[in-house]
N, C-alpha and C positions, 0 to 999 in steps of 0.2 A: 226333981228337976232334971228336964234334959242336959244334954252336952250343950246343946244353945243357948239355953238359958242361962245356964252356970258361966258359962266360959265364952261363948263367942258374942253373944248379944251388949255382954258386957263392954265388950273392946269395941265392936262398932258400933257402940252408943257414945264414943269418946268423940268419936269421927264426925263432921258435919252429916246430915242429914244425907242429902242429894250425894255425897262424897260415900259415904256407906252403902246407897242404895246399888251403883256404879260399881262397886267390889264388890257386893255379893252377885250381881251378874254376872260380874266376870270369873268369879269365881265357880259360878253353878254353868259357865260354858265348858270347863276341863274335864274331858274326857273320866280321869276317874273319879273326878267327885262327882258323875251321874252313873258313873258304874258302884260305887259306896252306897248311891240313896238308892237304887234299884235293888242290892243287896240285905237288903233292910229287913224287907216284908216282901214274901211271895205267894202273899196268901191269894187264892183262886176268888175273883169275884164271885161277893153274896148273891147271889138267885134273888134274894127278896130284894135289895136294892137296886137290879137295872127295871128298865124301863125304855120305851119309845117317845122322844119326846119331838112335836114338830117334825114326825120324818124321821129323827135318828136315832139310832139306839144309844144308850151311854149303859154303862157297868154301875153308875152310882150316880148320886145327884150332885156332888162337890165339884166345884169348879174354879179355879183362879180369877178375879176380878179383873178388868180390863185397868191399864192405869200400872203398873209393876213390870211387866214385859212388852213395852211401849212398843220393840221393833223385833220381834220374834226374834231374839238372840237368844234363847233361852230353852226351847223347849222340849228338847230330852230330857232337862233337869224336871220339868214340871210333871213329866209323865211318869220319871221316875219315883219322883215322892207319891205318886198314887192319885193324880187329880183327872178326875174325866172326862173335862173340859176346861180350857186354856181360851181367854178372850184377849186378845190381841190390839195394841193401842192404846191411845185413839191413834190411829195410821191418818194422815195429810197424802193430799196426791204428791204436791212437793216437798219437799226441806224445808225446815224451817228451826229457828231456836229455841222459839219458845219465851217463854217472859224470863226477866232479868234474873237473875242467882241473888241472893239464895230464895229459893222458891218450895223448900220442904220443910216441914216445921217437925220434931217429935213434940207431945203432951203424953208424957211417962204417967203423971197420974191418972190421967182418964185414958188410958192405953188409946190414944188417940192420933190421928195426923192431918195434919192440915198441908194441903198444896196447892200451888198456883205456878202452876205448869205451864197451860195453855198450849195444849197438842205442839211439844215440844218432838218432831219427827226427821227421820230420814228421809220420809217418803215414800211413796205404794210401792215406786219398783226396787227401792233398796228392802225395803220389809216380803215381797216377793221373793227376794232371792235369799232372804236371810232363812225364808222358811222352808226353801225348795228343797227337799230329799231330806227333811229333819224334822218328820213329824210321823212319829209313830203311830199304826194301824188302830189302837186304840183309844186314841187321844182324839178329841174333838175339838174342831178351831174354829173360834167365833173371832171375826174381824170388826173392831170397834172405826167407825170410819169419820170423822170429822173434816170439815170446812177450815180450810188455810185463814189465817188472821187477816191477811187480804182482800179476802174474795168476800163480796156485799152476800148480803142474805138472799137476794134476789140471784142471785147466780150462785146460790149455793148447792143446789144441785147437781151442777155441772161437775163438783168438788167430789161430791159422797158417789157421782156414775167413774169419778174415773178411780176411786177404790173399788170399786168395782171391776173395773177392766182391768188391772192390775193384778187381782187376788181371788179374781171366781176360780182358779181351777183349784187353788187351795181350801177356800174356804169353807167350813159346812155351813158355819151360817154368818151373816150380816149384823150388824146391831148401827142402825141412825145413832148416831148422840149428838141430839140438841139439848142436852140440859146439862152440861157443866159450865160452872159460874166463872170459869178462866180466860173463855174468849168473850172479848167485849160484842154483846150483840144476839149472841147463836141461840139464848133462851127465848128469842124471839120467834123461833121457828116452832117453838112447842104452841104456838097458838092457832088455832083446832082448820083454820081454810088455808095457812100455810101447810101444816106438817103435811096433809090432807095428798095436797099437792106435793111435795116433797116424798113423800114415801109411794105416790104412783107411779115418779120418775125414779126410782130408784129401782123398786120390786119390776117397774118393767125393763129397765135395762139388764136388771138379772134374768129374767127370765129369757131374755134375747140370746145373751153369752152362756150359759148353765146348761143349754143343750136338756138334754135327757136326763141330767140330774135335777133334782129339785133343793133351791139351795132357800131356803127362809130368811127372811128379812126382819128384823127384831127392832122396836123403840126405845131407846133409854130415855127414861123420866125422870125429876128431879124432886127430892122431898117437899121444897119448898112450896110448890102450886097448891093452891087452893083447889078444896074438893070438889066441888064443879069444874072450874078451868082443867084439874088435868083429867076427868072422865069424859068432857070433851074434847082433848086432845086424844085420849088413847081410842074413841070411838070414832075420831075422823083417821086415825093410824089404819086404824082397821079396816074402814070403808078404801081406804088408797091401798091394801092388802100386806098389810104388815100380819105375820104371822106368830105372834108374841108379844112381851111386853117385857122390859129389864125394869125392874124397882127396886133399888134409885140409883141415883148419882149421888156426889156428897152436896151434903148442906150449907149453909151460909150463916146459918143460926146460929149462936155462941151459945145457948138453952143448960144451965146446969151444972156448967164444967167445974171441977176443982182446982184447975190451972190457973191463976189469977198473972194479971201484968199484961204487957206488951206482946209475950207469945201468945197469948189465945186470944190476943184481937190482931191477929196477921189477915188480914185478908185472904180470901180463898177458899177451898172447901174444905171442908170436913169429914173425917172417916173415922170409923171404931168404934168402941163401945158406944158414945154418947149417943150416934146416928142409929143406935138399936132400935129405942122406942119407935121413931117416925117411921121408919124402915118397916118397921111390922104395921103401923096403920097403915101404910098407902099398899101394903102387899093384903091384906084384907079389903080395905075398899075396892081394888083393881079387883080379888077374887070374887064379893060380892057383886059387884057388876058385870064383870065378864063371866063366871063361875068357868068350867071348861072347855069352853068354847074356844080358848087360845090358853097356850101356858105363860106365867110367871116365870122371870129366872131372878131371885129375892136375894138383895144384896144390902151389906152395911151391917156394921156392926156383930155379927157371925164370930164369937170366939170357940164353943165348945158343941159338943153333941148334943147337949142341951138346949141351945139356939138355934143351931142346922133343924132341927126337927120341928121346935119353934114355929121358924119360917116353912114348914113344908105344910104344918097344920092350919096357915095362915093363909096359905094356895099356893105357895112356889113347890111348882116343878121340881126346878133345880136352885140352888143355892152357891154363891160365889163369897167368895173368902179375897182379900189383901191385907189389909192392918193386921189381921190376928197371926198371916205369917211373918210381919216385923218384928213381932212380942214374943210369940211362940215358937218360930222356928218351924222346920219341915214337920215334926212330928204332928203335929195339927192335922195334916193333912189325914193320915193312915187313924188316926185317934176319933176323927170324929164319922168317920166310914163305917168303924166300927161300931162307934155307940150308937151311930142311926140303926144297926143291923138291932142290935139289944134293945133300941127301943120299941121298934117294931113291934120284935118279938116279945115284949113284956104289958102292948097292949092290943096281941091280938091280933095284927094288923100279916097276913101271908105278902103283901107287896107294896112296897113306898106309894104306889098310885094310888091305894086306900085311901091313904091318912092325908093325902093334900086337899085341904080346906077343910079337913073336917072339924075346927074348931069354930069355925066361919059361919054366922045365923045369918 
């Protein structure tokens, strides 16, 4: 057992949900507790795990989940524990609060979490400047950008260009998210003549601001959709030149939990182990239909090196982690870098790009 798990997970599991979540950000803003997790492991990026992915180069496929460092307050900390990519959000143009408290649920047994958040933000230009001068050279930053609770679907657009104008000089890359079940409405944009339109006003207002860089524009989709509605939605994301695909968001399906009672029917979404299974069908369907042609970045339920690789056999590119550092702690991070490198090498495979989709008929 780690130091986390023995001793500190312990004590902020005493603590309300949202109330713990809150300390450990602030916690992982101090100066030397990201010079401790930097101290950790200085092992020289594996060779066999970077890659080019959309344009960019990353050192490894692990990345932090969008949804845990809402307003970039955090992210020396993240580059210190070893992650190669950091998604940001979901960022609001404006402020806003977000749905009522309490809005974070733990499921200890099914290492799970449920939330109902609802792009609880600062806002583009407070998360603009939270990230200005505090992003390390090898860290890559995806901006998760959502639609204010106010603003109609129909002018939502307008919402996801001004994260944009806000955060292109930081950002490498973009991620739409119209599929979390928290704002009343927004999964109505995943349908295939909206989104269509929504990601051509968006990719072209990046490409107006981005200048000479080329900054990609990504989907997030939601486990829930039925298999045709969401290969119709990711094939009109595409035709409006969305550059990617994020599979998923959390789910709404209560499907199997151990949890029984009133906690595990909170409304909201769902994260962690339960969301594994679906999480890997929709990251196979998306692979079998798009095959290379665009990457996957394959999220949900991800706790060890055994899952990480999982999903990269499944077609993800890259692979995003959150629940499993509530449960597991930083070590997650360094632990499952490593065992994608061992598993590589134990079947054969000289580079991570081999093995994505290769389980995939």
């Amino acid at each position: 057992m780690s130091f986390y798990t023995r001793a500190l997970r312990p004590a902020l599991f005493v603590l309300d949900a949202e109330r713990a979540h809150e300390l450990t950000l602030a916690i992982l803003q101090q100066p030397f507790v990201v010079r401790r997790l930097r101290a950790r492991d200085r092992r020289a990026p594996d060779p066999r795990l970077q890659q080019e992915v959309f344009g960019l180069s990353f050192d490894h496929p692990l990345g932090l989940a969008a949804g845990l460092d809402k307003h970039g307050a955090a992210v020396p900390a993240w580059a210190a524990m070893g992650f190669a990519l950091v998604e940001i959000g979901t960022v609001t143009p404006r402020p806003q609060a977000g749905n009522p408290r309490p809005r974070l649920f733990r499921l200890p047994h099914d290492r799970a979490v449920i939330n109902r958040f609802g792009f609880n933000s600062v806002g583009a230009q407070r998360v603009a400047r939270n990230l200005q001068d505090a992003v390390p050279e090898t860290l890559r930053i995806g901006v998760n950008a959502g639609r204010n609770r106010d603003t109609s679907n129909e002018r939502a657009a307008d919402d996801y260009v001004e994260v944009v104008n806000a955060l292109h000089p930081i950002a490498d890359y973009f991620v739409i998210n119209v599929s979390s079940p928290n704002t009343v409405g927004l999964r109505d944009l995943q349908e295939s003549r909206a989104l269509r339109a929504l990601v051509e006003q968006v990719t072209g207002r990046v490409r107006e601001v981005a200048g000479a860089r080329s900054v990609p524009v990504l989907v997030k989709v939601s486990p829930d959709a039925a298999a045709g509605d969401l290969l119709a939605s990711v094939d009109a994301a595409l035709e409006g030149g969305a550059a990617g695909v994020v599979a998923t968001n959390t789910t709404v399906t209560r499907t199997d939990l151990k949890t029984r009672g009133p906690r595990a029917a909170e409304p909201g979404g769902l994260s962690g182990a339960p969301l594994r299974p679906a999480a890997n069908d929709v990251c196979r369907l998306l692979f079998r239909h798009v095959g290379r042609r665009v990457p996957i970045i394959g999220v949900g339920g991800v706790f060890t090196a055994d899952e990480a690789y999982e999903r990269i056999r499944s077609g993800a590119a890259l692979v995003q982690l959150y629940t499993a550092l509530i449960y597991e702690g930083p070590a997650i991070v360094r632990r499952v870098v490593q065992g994608l490198a061992e598993r590589l090498d134990r079947d054969g495979f000289t580079n991570v790009q081999e093995a994505i989709g290769c389980d995939v008929r």
